[in-house]
C-alpha positions as CSV (number, residue, x, y, z in Angstrom):
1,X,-13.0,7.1,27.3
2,X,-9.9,8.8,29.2
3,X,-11.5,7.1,32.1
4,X,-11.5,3.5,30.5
5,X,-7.8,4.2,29.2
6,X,-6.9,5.2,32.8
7,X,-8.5,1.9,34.1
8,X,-6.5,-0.1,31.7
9,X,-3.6,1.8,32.4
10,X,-4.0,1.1,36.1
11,X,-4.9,-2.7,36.0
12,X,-2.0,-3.5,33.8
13,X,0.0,-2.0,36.0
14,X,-0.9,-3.3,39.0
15,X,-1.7,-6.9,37.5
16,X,2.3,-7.4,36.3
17,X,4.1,-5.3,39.1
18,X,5.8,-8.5,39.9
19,X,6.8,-8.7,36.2
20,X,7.7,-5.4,35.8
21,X,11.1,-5.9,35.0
22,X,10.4,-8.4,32.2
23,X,8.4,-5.3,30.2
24,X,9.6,-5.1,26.7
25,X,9.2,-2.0,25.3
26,X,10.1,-1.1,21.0
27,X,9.7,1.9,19.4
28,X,9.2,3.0,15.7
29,X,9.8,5.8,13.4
30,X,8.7,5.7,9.3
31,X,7.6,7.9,6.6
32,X,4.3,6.8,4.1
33,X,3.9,9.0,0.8
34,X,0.3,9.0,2.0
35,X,-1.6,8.6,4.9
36,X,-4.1,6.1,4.5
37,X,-6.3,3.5,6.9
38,X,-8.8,1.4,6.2
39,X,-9.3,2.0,2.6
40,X,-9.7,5.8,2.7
41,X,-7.2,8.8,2.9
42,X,-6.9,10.5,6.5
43,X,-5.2,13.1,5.5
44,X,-5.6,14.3,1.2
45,X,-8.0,17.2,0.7
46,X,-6.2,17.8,-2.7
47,X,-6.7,14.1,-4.0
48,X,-3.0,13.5,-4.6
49,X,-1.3,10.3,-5.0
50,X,1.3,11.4,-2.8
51,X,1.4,13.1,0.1
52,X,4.0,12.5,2.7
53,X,3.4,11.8,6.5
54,X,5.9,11.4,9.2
55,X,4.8,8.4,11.6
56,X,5.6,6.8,15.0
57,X,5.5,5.6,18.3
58,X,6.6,3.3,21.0
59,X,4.4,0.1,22.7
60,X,4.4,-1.3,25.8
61,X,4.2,-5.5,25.9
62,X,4.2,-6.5,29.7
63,X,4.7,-10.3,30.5
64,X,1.2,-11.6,31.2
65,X,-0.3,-10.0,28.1
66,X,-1.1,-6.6,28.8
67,X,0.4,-3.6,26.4
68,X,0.0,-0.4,26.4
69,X,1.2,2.5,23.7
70,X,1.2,5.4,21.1
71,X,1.2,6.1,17.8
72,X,1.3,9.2,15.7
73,X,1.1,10.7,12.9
74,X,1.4,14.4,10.8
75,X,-1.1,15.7,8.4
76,X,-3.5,18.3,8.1
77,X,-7.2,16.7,10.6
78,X,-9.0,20.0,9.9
79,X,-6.7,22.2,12.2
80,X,-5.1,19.9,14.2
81,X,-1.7,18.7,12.6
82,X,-0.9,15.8,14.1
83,X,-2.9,12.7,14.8
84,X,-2.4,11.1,18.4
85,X,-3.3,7.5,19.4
86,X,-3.5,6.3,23.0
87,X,-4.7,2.6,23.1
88,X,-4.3,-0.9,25.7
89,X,-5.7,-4.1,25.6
90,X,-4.7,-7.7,26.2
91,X,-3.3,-10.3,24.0
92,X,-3.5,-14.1,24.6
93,X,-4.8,-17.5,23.9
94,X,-7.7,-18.9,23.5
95,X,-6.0,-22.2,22.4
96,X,-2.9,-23.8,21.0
97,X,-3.9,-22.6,17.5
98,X,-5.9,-19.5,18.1
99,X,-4.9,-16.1,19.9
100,X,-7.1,-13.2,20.8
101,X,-6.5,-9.4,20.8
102,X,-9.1,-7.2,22.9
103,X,-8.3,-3.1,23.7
104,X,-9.8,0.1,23.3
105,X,-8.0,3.3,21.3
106,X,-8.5,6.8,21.4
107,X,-7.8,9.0,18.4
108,X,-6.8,12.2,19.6
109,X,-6.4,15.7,17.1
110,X,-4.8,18.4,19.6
111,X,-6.4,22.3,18.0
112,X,-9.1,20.6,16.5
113,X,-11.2,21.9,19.2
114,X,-12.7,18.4,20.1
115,X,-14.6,18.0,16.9
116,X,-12.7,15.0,15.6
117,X,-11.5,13.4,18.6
118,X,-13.6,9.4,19.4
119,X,-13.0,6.2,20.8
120,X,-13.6,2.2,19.8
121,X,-12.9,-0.8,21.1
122,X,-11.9,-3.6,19.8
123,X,-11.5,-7.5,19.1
124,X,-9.7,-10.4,17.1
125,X,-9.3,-13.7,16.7
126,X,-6.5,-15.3,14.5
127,X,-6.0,-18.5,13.2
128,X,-2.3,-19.5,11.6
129,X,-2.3,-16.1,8.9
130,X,-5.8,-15.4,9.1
131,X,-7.4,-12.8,11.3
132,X,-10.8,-11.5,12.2
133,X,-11.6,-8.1,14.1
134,X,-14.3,-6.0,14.7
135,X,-14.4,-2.6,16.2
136,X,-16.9,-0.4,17.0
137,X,-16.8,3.6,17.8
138,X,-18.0,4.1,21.6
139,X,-17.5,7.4,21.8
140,X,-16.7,11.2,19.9
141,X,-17.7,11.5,16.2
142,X,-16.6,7.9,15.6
143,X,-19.7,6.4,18.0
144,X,-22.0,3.3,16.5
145,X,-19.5,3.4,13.7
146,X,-18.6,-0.6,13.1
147,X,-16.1,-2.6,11.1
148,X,-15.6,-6.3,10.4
149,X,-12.4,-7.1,8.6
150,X,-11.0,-10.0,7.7
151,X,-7.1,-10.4,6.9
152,X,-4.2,-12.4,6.0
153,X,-0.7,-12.0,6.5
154,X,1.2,-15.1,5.0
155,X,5.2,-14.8,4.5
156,X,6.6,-15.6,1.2
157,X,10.3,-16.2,2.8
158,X,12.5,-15.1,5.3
159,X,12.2,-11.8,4.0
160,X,8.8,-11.3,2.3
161,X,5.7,-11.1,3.7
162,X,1.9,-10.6,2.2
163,X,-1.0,-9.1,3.3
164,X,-4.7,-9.1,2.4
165,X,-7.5,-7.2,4.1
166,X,-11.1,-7.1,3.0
167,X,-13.3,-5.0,5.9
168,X,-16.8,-4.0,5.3
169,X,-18.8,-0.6,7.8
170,X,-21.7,-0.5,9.2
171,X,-24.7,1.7,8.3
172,X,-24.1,4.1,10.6
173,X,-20.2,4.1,9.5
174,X,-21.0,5.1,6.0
175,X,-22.3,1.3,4.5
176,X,-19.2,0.5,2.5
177,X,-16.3,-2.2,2.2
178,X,-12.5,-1.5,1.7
179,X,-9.5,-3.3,0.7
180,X,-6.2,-3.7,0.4
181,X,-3.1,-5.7,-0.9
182,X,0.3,-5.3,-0.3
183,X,4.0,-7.0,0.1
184,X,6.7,-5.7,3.3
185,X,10.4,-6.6,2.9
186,X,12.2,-6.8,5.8
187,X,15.9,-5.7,5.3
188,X,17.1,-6.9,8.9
189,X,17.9,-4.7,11.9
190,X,14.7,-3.4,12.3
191,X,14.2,-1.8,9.1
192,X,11.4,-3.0,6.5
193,X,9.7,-1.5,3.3
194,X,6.4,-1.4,2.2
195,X,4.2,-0.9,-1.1
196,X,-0.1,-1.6,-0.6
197,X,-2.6,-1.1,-3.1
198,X,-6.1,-0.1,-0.8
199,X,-9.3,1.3,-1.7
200,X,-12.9,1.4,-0.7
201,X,-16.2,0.9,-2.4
202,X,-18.6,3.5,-2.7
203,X,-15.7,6.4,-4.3
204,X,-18.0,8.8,-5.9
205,X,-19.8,9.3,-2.1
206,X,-16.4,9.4,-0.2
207,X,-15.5,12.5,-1.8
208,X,-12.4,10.9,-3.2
209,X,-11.2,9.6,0.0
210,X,-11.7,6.1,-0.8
211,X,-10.3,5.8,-4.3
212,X,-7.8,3.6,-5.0
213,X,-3.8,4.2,-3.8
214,X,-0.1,2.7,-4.1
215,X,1.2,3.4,-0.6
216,X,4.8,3.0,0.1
217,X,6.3,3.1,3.7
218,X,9.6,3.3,5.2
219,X,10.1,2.4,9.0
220,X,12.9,1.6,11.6
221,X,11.8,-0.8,14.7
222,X,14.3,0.2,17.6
C-alpha cells in the first residue's frame, strides 16, 4: 500500500505542476474527550466515558482535484501511542448536483510491531447534504473488511450544522451497523465545537467498544 500511496503521491504531483502555486494547504489541531470512529471506541480498554485524545493534521487540496494529507491521533493502539494516517485521492464532479470522492488511506501505529497497521480504499457520492461511501480494507488486519454508510450533513444556520450517519460492516468486518448523531458550532476564525452521540449494534460482542458515547470536540482550522 506504501506503493499505491507513492503512486498517488507522484501522479498528483506531476498532474498539477503547472498549478502548483494555486495548492491550498490548512491545518488542524483539536482535543475529543474520547476517541471514537465509526461507532466504536479506538482507543478505551477501561470503558470510560471519557478519555481524552490530542488530534491533528494538515491536507493538501491542489487545483485540479487532487489532495493529499495526515492526520493523527494519541491513545494507547496496543503499544503504539499514536495513531498515523497517510491518505490521497481525488475529488470532483460527476455533475452539477453530484460530486465524487475516491482515495485510499493507510492507518499507521509506529511500536506496534506491524500487527495493527492496514489499508482501504475508498468512494462517495453526495447529493445536496446527503452522502454515500463505501470502503473496503485492502490490505494489513483491516483486509476484506467493508462499510456502507450513509450520511447527512444539513446546516441549521450560519453557525450550526447537523450530522447523521447510519453505516452497516460486512461479514468479514464483524456483521454489524453503527450510528451517530451530532450538532458542530462554528465560532468563526477557524474554531468550531462539537457534541455526537454514536454507537454500534451488536455491544455485548464488541467487548464494549461499540456502546453508546457523548463525544465532544474542540478544534482550530489554521
Amino acid at each position: 500500500m506504501k506503493r499505491v500511496l507513492l503512486s498517488l503521491a507522484c501522479s498528483a504531483a506531476c498532474l498539477t505542476a503547472p498549478a502548483i502555486a494555486q495548492a491550498e494547504t490548512s491545518f488542524n489541531l483539536g482535543v475529543v474527550s474520547l476517541y471514537k470512529s465509526n461507532g466504536l471506541d479506538q482507543d478505551n480498554p477501561d470503558g470510560k466515558q471519557v478519555r481524552p485524545a490530542l488530534q491533528g493534521g494538515v491536507d493538501t487540496s491542489f487545483e485540479n482535484g487532487f489532495y493529499l494529507g495526515n492526520w493523527n491521533s494519541t491513545g494507547k493502539f496496543g503499544d503504539a501511542r499514536v495513531e498515523i494516517d497517510l491518505y490521497g485521492g481525488h475529488r470532483g464532479q460527476v455533475t452539477e448536483a453530484i460530486s465524487y470522492d475516491v482515495g485510499v488511506i493507510s492507518f499507521i501505529y509506529p511500536g506496534s510491531g506491524g500487527g495493527w497497521n492496514g489499508s482501504e480504499a475508498y468512494g462517495s457520492l453526495s447529493y445536496g447534504p446527503l452522502t454515500v461511501k463505501y470502503a473496503r480494507g485492502v490490505s494489513g488486519v483491516i483486509k476484506k473488511f467493508g462499510r456502507l454508510s450513509l450520511s447527512v450533513t444539513q446546516p441549521i444556520n450560519e453557525a450550526w450544522q447537523l450530522q447523521a450517519t447510519l453505516g452497516m460492516r460486512n461479514e468479514t468486518a464483524g456483521d454489524f451497523g453503527d450510528y451517530s448523531l451530532g450538532v458542530t458550532r462554528d465560532f468563526g476564525n477557524g474554531l468550531s465545537a462539537g457534541a455526537t452521540f454514536s454507537g454500534a449494534t451488536k455491544k455485548s460482542q464488541l467487548g464494549g467498544a461499540g456502546d453508546n458515547r457523548l463525544v465532544l470536540s474542540l478544534v482550530k482550522g489554521f
